[in-house]
C-alpha positions, 0 to 999 in steps of 0.5 A, a space after each residue: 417556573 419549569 421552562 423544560 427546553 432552557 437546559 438549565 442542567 447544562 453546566 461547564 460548556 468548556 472547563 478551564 482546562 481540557 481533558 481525554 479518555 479511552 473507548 468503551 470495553 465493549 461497544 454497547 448497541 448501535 448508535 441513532 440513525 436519521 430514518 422515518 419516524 418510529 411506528 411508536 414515538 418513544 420520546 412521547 412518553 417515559 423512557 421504561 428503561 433504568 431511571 428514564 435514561 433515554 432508549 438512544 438505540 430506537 430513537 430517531 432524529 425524525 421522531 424528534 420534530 414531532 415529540 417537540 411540537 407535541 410537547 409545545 401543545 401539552 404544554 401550552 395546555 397544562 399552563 393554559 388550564 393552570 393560568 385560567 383555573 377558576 380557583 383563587 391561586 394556591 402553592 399547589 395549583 399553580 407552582 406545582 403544577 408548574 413543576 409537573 408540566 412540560 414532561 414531553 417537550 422537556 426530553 424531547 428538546 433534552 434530546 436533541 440538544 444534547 445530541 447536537 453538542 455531543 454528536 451534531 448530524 445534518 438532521 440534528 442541526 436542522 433541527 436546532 436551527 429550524 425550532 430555535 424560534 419556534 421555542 423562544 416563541 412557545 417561552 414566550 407564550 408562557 412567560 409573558 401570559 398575563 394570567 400566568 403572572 397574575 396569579 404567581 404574582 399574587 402568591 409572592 406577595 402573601 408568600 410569607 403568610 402562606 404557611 409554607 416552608 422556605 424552599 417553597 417561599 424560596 421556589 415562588 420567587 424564583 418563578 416570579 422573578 423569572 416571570 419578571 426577568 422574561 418582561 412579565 410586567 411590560 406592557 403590549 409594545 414592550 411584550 410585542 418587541 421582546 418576542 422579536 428580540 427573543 427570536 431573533 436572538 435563538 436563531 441567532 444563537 444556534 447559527 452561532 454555535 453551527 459556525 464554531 462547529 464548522 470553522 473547527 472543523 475547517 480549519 484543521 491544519 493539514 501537514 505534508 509530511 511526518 517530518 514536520 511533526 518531529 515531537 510527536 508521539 508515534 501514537 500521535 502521528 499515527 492518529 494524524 495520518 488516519 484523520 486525514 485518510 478519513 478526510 480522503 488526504 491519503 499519505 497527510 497528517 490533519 491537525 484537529 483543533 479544540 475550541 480554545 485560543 491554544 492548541 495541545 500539540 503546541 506544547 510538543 512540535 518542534 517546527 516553530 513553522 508549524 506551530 505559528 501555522 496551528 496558532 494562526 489557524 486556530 485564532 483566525 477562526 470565526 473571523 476570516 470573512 468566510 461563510 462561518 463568519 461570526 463577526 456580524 452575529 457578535 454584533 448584532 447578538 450584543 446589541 439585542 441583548 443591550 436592547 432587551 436590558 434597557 426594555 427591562 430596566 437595566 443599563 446594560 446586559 451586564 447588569 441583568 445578569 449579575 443581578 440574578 447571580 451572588 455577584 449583584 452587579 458589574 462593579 463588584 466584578 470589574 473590582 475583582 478583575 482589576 484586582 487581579 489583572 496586575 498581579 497575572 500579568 506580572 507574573 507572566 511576564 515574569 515567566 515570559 521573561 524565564 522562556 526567553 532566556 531559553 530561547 535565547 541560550 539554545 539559539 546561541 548555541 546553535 550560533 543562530 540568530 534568536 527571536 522573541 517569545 510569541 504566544 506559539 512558542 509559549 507551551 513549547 518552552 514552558 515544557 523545557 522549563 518544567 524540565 529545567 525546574 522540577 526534573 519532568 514534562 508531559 511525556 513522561 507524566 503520560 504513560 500513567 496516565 491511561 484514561 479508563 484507569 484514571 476514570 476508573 481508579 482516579 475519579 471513582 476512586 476518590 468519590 468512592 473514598 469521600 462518599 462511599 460511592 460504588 459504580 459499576 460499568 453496564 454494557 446493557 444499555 443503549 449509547 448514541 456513538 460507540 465510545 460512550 461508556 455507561 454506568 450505574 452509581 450506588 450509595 454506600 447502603 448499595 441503593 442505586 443513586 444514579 446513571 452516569 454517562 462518560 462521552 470522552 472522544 474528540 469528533 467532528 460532531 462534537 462541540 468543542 470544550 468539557 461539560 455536564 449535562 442531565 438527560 433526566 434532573 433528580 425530583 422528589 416530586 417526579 419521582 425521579 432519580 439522576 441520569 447525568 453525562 459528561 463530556 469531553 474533547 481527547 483526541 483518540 489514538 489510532 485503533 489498539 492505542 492506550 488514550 494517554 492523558 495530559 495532566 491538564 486533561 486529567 484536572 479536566 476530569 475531576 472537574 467535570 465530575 464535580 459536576 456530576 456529582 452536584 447533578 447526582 447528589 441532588 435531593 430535592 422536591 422540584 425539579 427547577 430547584 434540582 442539582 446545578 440549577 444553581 447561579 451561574 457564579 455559584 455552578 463551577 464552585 462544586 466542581 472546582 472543588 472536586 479537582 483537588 482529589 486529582 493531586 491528593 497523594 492517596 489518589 494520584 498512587 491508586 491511578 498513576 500507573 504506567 498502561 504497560 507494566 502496572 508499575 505505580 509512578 515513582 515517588 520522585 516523578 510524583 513529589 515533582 508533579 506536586 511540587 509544579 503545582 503554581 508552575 506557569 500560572 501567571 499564563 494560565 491566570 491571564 489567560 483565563 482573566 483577559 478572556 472574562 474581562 472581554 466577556 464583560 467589556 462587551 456586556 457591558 457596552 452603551 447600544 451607541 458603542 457597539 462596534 458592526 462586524 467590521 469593527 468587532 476585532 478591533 473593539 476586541 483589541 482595545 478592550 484587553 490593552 484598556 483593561 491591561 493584557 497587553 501582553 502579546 505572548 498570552 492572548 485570550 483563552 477564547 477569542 470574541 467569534 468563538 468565544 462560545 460560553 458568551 454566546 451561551 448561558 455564561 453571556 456576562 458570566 465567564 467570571 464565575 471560574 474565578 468567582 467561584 474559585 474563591 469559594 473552592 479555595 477556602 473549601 479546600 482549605 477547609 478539607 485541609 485543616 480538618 483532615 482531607 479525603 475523609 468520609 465524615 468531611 465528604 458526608 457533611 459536603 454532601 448533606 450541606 452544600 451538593 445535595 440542596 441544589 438551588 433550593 437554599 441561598 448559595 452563599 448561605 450553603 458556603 457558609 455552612 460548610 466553611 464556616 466564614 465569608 469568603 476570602 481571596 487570600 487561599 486563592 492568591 496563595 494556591 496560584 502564587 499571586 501577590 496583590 498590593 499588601 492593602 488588599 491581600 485579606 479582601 474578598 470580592 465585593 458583594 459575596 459577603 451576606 447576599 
């Protein structure tokens, strides 16, 4: 079933690595404005503008409240008429019908919840926090309806004698299972208790994520003088003095933070005081017994969610979730993270052990005393190490790497060379914050295939991380052609300053791209089937995939040139930045590893060991010694109280980065042997694999692809890991035929 306010599309909440961008050539039309309710609701109907994107320009936050409660009586009225239809029930009237309904709540809740991730305001975050219940109730209305399932019920158990084709049989069990999966076959108690837990939990929910939002914002580092930042940038400096004029700190510097364990500057200031401030600050976050405290709602988020699992049959979250992903169960999971802790952990060490030597060597020439490597000190001599190793670091990568051109020449580039896609910028239309740019995407035949929304800009208002989302979902059956955003956090330079790009941040790009063109290259009939409606452990395989264009050497020489000169980067700074490509990798896998192993440890917890606030930090602690990370150089990507992925939709599921890893490494492979950025190779990705959305078994379209099961081996080799030799050729459990 087509419950429009889930956001399905919503894909990629914070990418691996981080990325930037560049403003808008020209600032297209004003951005929305809290007022009184517009003489005509726009959101009451489809936008008239180019495919439905939405008019942002005469929106207002106070036409929103109103198109939702609308929406939520349509809706509950075409689902009413379609579960007491007196009709015995067929494909047609129940299952497409389904499909059709909830048009207006789906973009009004599209709306603001986009908007609240990408530029939250007071009345936008009201908002969220005043229907979070509201929405969990009117889902509830619908799924646990026992007309409703009665007749989706009835056509899953004759699916096969229908005469329907298999992306139909394929689209009634979905909605049966989901119908299953909400508690459908509960009886009253069961039910009564459900909608409390689901409840409680949006609210929840939404109190959550507010907290992140403030508590990055709170805990902004304010510095007193420039001479502390000495690695900076002038560019940088200068940005840090115009944060903090805009928070009245006339004459300071303000540090802004990204939701992630480490911070990019780390990577630069030489003040070793200064970096154990920023660290400190950043992972103190969501756990200093503030009002932004998350500690409490871990606990009592993870306890309902244990709770609602048991209500359903299952031993634990864990185990509710992976059912319905391509993982199946816990085991397999625990089994390929234990795998791969060892050989991580060893290899940071090992790269630990090589920073220390630095440190070491450069105390004892300035006849000081040295100190041992802490998880503050990591970027900054890892940088040094980079020099040692390959010649280069970040600030001499950066000059070639402006934003826009990168976007433009890079990305487009690559999509352009491997679908044929064109993309043109378009200044016509409106954007909600005057740095988003805008544009239309045609296929090689020139037909327009899409709107793509680039949003680049780190702010205040803005969550933290990378990702994708759909303002409008492609659907044969609606008619309807992608309108599809990403987003990311960079930090912006002062006014008249190029946006220069990390090579993390670059990687970033490409990778949400790879989600928007699993969005874009949709082609299907329904729209709960459409684009990254995919399983959770299946979504970041496409998008993985589109980051090996960002080092592909016809790419990287069409968009690494110097923002002054136009000069291309010279060959010997770009044979380096190939040859670096499993540099520091025991840190980048381990911190990523200890974070999914977190993830899982609490999903995974019996209700009688789910530790109370007070007891959430030390759980925290134990679970990544037990599991291995005892290695306090390298902590976490996220910590538990903003770890905003497990508070979302990837609960029990941030192990998909990895998980789908495996497949995009054997995809690269495959590009590889059989000649790399190619159109006819593209073609045949597009056509098997990113346009079926979720309308075919997902390791099915793999297999289509690659041509074999998955195997781990192209994974440990790109990132240089070496497992016990019994175990170099296995593939994680429970991939194989499922």
């Amino acid at each position: 079933m087509r419950i429009p306010f889930v956001l399905a599309a919503t894909v990629a909440i914070a990418a691996p690595v981080l990325a930037q961008t560049t403003a808008s050539a020209a600032a297209p039309a004003a951005a929305v404005q809290p007022a009184e309710p517009s003489a005509v609701n726009l959101l009451l109907a489809p936008s008239t503008l180019p495919l439905q994107y939405p008019p942002f320009d005469k929106i207002r936050d106070a036409d929103i409240g109103p198109a939702i409660d609308q929406g939520m009586a349509e809706h509950l009225a075409e689902v009413g008429e379609i579960a007491g239809n007196a009709k015995a029930p067929t494909f047609d009237n129940t299952i497409v019908a389904l499909e059709r309904s909830g048009a207006t709540l789906g973009r009004a809740v599209t709306l603001l919840m986009s908007l609240t991730g990408a530029d939250a305001n007071p009345a936008r975050l009201k908002l969220q926090a005043d229907y979070a219940t509201r929405l969990a109730a009117h889902r509830d209305a619908i799924q646990l309806d026992p007309k409703l399932f009665a007749r989706v019920e009835s056509l899953y158990q004759r699916r096969a004698s229908l005469g329907l084709g298999a992306a139909e049989q394929r689209l009634i069990e979905r909605h049966y299972n989901q119908l299953l999966r909400a508690g459908a076959k509960l009886d009253d108690d069961g039910k009564a208790r459900m909608k409390a837990i689901n409840a409680e939990m949006a609210q929840l929910g939404a109190r959550f994520n507010q907290n992140v939002l403030a508590e990055v914002n709170d805990s902004a580092v304010i510095v007193d003088s420039a001479d502390e930042l000495k690695g900076l940038s002038d560019e940088q400096i200068a940005a840090a003095a115009a944060a903090a004029r805009a928070r009245g700190q006339d004459g300071k510097y303000l540090i802004a933070l990204l939701n992630t364990t480490g911070q990019p500057v780390l990577s630069q200031l030489e003040s070793r005081a200064l970096r154990q401030r920023i660290y400190e600050a950043s992972v103190e976050r969501g756990s200093r017994g503030n009002a932004f405290d998350n500690t409490a709602l871990v606990s009592r988020v993870v306890t309902l969610r244990s709770e609602r699992a048991r209500l359903l049959g299952f031993a634990s979250h864990a185990d509710f979730v992976l059912k319905d992903e391509t993982a199946k169960n816990q085991q397999a999971v625990n089994t390929m993270l234990r795998q791969l802790a060892p050989a991580a952990v060893g290899a940071a060490r090992r790269e630990g052990g090589e920073l220390q030597a630095i440190i070491d060597r450069e105390q004892a020439a300035k006849h000081e005393p040295s100190f041992k490597l802490a998880a503050w000190d990591w970027s900054f001599y890892s940088e040094k190490l980079r020099a040692e190793k390959y010649g280069f670091d970040e600030t001499q990568l950066k000059p070639y790497l402006e934003m826009k051109n990168v976007l433009e020449n890079g990305v487009f580039y690559a999509a352009g060379q491997l679908y044929g896609l064109k993309f043109k910028e378009r200044h016509d239309l409106p954007v909600y914050q005057p740095d988003v740019l805008v544009y239309d995407v045609f296929n090689a035949d020139g037909s327009q295939l899409a709107i793509f929304i680039a949003d680049m800009y780190a702010r205040p208002s803005k969550r933290g991380g990378a990702w994708m989302n759909a303002y409008v979902d492609q659907s044969g059956l609606l008619n309807q052609k992608p309108v599809v955003a990403n987003h990311l956090n960079i930090p912006k330079p002062a006014d008249g300053k190029p946006t220069l790009l990390t090579w993390d941040e670059v990687n970033t790009m490409f990778h949400e791209f790879g989600h928007a063109l699993h969005g874009m290259f949709s082609n299907v009939k329904y729209p709960s089937m459409a684009g990254t409606k995919v399983p959770r452990d299946f979504v970041e395989y496409p998008s993985q995939v589109n980051e090996m264009w960002a080092d592909w050497p016809s790419v990287l020489a069409n968009y690494a040139k110097h923002y002054k000169t136009g000069e291309p980067m010279p060959r010997a700074l770009l044979d380096k930045v190939l040859a670096a490509k499993q540099f520091n990798q025991g840190f980048a896998t381990t911190e990523y590893l200890s974070a999914a192993s977190l993830d899982q440890r609490w999903h995974q917890l019996p209700p009688d060991q789910i530790p109370s606030a007070e007891g959430v930090m030390a759980f925290e602690a134990r679970a990544l010694r037990e599991e291995g990370y005892d290695y306090d150089a390298v902590p976490p990507r996220y910590r538990t109280p903003y770890f905003s992925h497990i508070m979302g939709g990837y609960a029990a599921g941030y192990y998909a980065y990895v998980w789908s890893e495996v497949l995009d490494a054997n995809t690269v492979q495959w590009f590889k042997a059989n000649g790399g950025l190619k159109r006819e190779l593209g073609d045949a990705f597009r056509a098997k694999l990113l346009s079926q959305g979720g309308s075919q078994d997902a390791l099915a379209l793999f297999r289509g692809v690659v041509g074999h099961e998955p195997q781990i081996q192209p994974l440990l080799e790109r990132r240089g890991l070496v497992l016990e030799k019994t175990r170099t050729a296995e593939k994680p459990q429970g991939t194989a035929g499922e």
